[in-house]
C-alpha positions as CSV (number, residue, x, y, z in Angstrom):
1,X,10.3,12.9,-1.3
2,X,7.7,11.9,-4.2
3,X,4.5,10.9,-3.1
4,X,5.0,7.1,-4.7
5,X,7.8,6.9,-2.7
6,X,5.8,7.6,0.0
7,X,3.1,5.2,-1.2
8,X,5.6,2.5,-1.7
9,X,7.0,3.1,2.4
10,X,3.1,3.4,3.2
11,X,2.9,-0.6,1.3
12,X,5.2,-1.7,3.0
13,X,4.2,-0.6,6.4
14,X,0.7,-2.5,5.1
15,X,2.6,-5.7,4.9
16,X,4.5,-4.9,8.5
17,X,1.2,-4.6,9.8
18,X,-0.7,-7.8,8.7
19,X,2.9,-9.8,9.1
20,X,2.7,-8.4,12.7
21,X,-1.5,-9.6,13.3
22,X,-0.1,-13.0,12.6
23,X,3.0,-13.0,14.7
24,X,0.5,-11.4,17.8
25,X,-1.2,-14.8,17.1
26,X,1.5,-16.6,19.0
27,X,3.7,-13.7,20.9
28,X,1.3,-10.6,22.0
29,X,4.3,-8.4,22.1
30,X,3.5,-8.2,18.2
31,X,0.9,-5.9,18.8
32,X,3.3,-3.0,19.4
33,X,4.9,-3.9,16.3
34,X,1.6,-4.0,15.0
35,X,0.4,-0.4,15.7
36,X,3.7,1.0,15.1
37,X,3.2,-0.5,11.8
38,X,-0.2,1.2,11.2
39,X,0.5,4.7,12.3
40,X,4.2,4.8,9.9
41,X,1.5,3.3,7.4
42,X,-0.9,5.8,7.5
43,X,1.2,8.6,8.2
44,X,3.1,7.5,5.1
45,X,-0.4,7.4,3.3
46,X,-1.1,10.5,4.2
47,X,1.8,12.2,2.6
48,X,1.5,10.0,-0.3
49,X,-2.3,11.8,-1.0
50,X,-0.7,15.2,-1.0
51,X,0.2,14.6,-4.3
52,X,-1.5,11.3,-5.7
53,X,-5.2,11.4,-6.1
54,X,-7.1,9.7,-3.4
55,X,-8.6,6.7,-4.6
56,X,-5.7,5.6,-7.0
57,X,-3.3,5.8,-3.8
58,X,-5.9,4.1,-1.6
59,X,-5.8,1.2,-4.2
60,X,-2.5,0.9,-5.2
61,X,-1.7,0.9,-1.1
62,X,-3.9,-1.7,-0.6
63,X,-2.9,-4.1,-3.4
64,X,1.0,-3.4,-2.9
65,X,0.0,-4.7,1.1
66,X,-1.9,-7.7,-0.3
67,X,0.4,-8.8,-2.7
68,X,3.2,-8.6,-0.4
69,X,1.5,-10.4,2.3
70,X,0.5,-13.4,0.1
71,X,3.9,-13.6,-0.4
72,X,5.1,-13.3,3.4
73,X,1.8,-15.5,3.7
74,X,3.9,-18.3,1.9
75,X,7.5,-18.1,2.3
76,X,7.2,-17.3,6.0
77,X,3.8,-19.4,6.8
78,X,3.8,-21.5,4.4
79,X,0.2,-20.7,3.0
80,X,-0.8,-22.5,-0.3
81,X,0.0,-20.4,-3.2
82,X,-0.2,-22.5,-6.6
83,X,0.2,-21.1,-9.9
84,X,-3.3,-19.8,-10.4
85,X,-2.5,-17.5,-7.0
86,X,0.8,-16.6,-8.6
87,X,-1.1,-15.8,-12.0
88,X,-3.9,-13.9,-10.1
89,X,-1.4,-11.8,-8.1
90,X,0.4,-10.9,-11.4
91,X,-3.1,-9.8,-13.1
92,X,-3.5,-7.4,-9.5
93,X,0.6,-6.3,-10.3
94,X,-0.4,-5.4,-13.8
95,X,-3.7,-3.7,-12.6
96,X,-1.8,-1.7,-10.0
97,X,0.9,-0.7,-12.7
98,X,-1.9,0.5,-15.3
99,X,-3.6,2.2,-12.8
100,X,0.1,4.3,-12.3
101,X,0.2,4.9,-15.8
102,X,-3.4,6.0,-15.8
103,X,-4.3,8.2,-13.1
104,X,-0.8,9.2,-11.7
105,X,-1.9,13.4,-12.3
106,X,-5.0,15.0,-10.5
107,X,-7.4,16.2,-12.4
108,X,-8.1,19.5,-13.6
109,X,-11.3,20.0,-11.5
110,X,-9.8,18.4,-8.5
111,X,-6.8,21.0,-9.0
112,X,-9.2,23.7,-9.3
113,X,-11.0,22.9,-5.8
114,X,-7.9,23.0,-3.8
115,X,-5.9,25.5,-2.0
116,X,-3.0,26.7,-4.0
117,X,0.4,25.2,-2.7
118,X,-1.1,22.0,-1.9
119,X,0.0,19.9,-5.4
120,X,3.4,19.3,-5.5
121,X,5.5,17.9,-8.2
């Protein structure tokens, strides 16, 4: 499996997680849900930095979980989220997607540094 698809489990895992710290709010059975969410998460992260440099992954992960949970935030919660959220969270979409286009390779001195085998595809 690529490492964005892994990124993209590890996102979603993200929004799991903070969905779940809400719903422990009212039921604390949620926090099982809640740590089962965080380890998939960072397990998922983990493989997803194999082959994605560090930092790009670490900030497309996060803004993949905020941008989701804004939008759990208000269908499920009913949190406020006017049009100049909605135009905010597309600037962050378009940020995340430029940063893909970007910085999606390693670079040569990073490959350099590492043992061979570890970069993958």
């Amino acid at each position: 499996m690529s490492g964005w698809l892994w990124l993209l489990i590890a996102g979603a895992f993200e929004i799991g997680m903070t969905t779940a710290l809400k719903l422990e709010q009212q039921d604390s059975r949620f926090l099982w849900v809640f740590l089962a969410c965080a380890v998939a998460g960072f397990q998922c992260l983990a493989k997803a930095i194999r082959t994605i440099p560090l930092g790009l992954a670490y900030a497309i992960w996060t803004g993949i979980g905020a941008v989701g949970t804004v939008i759990i935030g208000a269908v499920a919660f009913g949190d406020p989220l006017g049009p100049v959220r909605v135009l905010l969270l597309a600037v962050l979409v378009a940020a995340m997607i430029g940063l893909k286009l970007v910085g999606s390779r390693p670079s040569r001195s990073t490959r350099d540094r590492m043992p061979s085998g570890q970069l993958e595809g």
